[in-house]
N, C-alpha and C positions, 0 to 999 in steps of 0.2 A: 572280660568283664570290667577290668581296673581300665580300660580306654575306654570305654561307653560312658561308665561315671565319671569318668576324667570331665570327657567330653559335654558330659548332659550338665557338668557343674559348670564348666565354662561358659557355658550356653546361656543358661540362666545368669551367672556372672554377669555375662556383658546386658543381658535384658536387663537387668536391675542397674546397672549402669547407665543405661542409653536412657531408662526412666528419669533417674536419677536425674540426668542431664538434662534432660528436653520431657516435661511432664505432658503435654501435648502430643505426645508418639501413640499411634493407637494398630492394633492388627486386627484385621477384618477382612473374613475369604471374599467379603464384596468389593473389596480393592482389590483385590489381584487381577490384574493383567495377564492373560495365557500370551498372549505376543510377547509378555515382557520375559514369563515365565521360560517362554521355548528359545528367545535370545539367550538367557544365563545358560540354559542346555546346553547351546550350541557353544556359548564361549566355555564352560566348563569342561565341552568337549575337547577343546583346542587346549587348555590349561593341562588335564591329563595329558594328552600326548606329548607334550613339551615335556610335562613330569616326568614320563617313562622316557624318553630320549636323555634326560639329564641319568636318569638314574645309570640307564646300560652307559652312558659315554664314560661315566665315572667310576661305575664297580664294574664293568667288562674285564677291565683289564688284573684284578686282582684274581679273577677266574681262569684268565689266560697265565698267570704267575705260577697260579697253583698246580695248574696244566703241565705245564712246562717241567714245573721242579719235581711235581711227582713221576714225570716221565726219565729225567735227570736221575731220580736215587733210586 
């Protein structure tokens, strides 16, 4: 629940920012683009699997440590 709120305040953060900045910014579901919508899908899709590859390359090996040494003592 403290990440949601984290999150929902940062969110509005940057909206009242980006207003702030450029008072001309407007959201309207008549502007969305579904081509543009299903490109971010697909690139979002390729960002997670990079994330999950970073994550195993990096903690793998504290599991394989862990492995080891509890078989060790």
């Amino acid at each position: 629940m403290v990440g949601l709120g984290a999150a929902l305040f940062s969110l509005l953060l940057h909206w009242a920012l980006v207003r702030w900045t450029d008072r001309e910014v407007s959201f309207s579901m008549r502007k969305v683009s579904w081509k543009r919508v299903r490109e971010l899908a697909g690139f979002s899709f390729y960002v997670y699997l990079s994330t999950t590859g970073d994550h195993l390359r990096f903690y793998t090996d504290s599991l394989v440590i862990g492995r080891v040494l509890d078989v060790l003592w």
